[in-house]
SENUNU-931271 format. One record per residue (C-alpha): x, y, z. Coordinates in steps of 0.02 Angstrom, whole numbers. Example, Ala and Ser with C-alpha at 12.3 -4.5 7.8 and 13.67 -1.06 7.14 Angstrom:
# SENUNU-931271
> 615  -225  390
> 684  -53  357
***
This chain:
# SENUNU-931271
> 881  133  585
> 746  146  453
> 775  98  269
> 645  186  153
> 585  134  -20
> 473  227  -153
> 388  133  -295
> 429  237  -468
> 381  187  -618
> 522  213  -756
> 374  344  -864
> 349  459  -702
> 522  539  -667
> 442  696  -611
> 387  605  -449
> 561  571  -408
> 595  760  -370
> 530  777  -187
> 627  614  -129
> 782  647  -42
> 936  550  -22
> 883  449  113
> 740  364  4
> 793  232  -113
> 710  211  -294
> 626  3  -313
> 570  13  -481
> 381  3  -492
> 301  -137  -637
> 219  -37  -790
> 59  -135  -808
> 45  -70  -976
> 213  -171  -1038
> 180  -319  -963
> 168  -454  -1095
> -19  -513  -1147
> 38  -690  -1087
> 99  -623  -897
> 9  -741  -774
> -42  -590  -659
> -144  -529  -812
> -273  -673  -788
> -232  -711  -613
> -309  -546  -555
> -510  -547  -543
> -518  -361  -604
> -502  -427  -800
> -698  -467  -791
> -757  -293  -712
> -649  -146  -773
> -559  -80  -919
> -407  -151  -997
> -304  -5  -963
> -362  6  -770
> -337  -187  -735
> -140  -187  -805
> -134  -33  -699
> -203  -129  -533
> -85  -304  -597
> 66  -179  -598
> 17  -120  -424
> 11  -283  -362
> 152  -363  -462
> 265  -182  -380
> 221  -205  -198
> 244  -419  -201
> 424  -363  -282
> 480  -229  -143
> 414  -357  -7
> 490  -515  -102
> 661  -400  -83
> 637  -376  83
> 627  -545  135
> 756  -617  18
> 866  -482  83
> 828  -514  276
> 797  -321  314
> 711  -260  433
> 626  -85  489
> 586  -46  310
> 453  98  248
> 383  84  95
> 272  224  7
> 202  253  -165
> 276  380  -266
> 124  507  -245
> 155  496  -64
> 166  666  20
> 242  677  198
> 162  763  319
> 256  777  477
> 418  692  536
> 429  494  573
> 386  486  751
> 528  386  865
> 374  281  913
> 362  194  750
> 511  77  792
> 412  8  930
> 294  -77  828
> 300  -269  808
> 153  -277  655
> 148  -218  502
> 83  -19  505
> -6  76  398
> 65  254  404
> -72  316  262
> -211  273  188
> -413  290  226
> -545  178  325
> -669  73  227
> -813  -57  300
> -748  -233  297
> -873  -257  193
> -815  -172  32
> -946  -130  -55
> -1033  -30  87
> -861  86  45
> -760  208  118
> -803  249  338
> -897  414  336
> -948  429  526
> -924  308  684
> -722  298  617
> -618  213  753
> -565  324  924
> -382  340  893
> -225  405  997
> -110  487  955
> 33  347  906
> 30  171  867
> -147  102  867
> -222  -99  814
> -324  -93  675
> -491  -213  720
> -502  -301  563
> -681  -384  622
> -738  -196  609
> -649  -103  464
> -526  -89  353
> -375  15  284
> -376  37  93
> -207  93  -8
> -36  38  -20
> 4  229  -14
> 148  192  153
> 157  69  261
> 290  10  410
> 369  -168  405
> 457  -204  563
> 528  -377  514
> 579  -442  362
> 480  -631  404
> 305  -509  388
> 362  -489  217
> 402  -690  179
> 227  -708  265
> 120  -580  147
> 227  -626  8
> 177  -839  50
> -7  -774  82
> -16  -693  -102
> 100  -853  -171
> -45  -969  -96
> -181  -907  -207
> -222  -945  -360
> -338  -791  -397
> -277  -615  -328
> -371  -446  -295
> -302  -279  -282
> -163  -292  -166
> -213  -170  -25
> -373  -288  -18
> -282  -435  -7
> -164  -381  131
> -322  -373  250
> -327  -557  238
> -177  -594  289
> -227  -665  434
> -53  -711  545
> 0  -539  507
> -65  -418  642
> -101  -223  577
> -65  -91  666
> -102  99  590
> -6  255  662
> -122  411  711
> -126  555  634
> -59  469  476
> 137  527  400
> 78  495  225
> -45  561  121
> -92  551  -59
> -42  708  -181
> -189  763  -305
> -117  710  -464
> -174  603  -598
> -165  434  -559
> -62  296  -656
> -176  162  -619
> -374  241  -656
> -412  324  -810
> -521  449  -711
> -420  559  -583
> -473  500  -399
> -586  641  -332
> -562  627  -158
> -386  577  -65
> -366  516  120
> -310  647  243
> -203  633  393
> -365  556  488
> -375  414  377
> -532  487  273
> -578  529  112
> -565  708  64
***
């Protein structure tokens, strides 16, 4: 049986609407109250390159997602989805999902490993329909937008990874470095992102991913 999650911040009850009773609220971290003295605040390598505003937004992101997967491993549970509250589902949670061993991104869009050649634009992995590995030697998936975790000791893992290091990125880059937890992505994706104005950027995101994993 799955247990779902959305991340809500306590200023954006509007997004609450569209979750049913099966979903349960985790409160997300408002970057904007976090005191000027909150280790995450320096910790995070975004303080040199982008606003203020925008970096307490990306440390609040960070600091919501290591709190929903610290939960989940404190808490021992297992076949949990988690998905940002601008999260729109696009078709129903396919049976096949609870076969998956790795962590799996249900959302999200392709990028180069390398990031700054950005987001995939042509030769984008051949996909079936279902579970599929994500070859992280190749490319990666950017967003926390939804992802699958199967066991709750892929949690403790991520959550030791992050723990480990002393300087942090955003956390969807980070989780491609955590190298003893396999990825897996399902295909077409469940999740995508709704056009509304984003609580992290001060500029409205132009483009969103799309069930194939690419920027629209």
């Amino acid at each position: 049986m799955l247990k779902k999650y959305y991340l809500n911040l306590e200023r954006s009850p509007e997004r609450k609407k569209k979750f049913t009773n099966e979903w349960e609220r985790f409160e997300a971290v408002d970057g904007a109250s976090l005191p000027d003295n909150h280790p995450i605040l320096t910790r995070m390598v975004s303080m040199w390159n982008i606003s203020p505003k925008e970096h307490r937004g990306k440390c609040g992101c960070w600091m919501s997602h290591y709190n929903i997967l610290s939960h989940i491993a404190n808490n021992k549970q297992n076949n949990v989805i988690i998905v940002e509250d601008d999260a729109i589902q696009m078709r129903e949670i396919p049976d096949t999902l609870l076969k998956s061993k790795n962590f799996t991104y249900l959302g999200g869009y392709f990028s180069h490993k390398k990031m700054m050649d950005g987001e995939l634009k042509d030769n984008f992995p051949a996909s079936i329909q279902g579970i599929n590995i994500l070859d992280r030697d190749t490319e990666r998936i950017l967003m926390t937008l939804s992802y699958y975790i199967p066991h709750w000791t892929i949690a403790r893992d991520i959550v030791n990874y992050l723990d480990s290091r002393n300087r942090v990125r955003a956390i969807d880059v980070m989780l491609h470095n955590v190298i003893r937890v396999p990825q897996d992505y399902i295909y077409p994706a469940i999740f995508i992102e709704e056009d509304i104005p984003s609580t992290i950027h001060t500029k409205s995101r132009r483009k969103h991913p799309d069930i194939h994993y690419r920027l629209r």
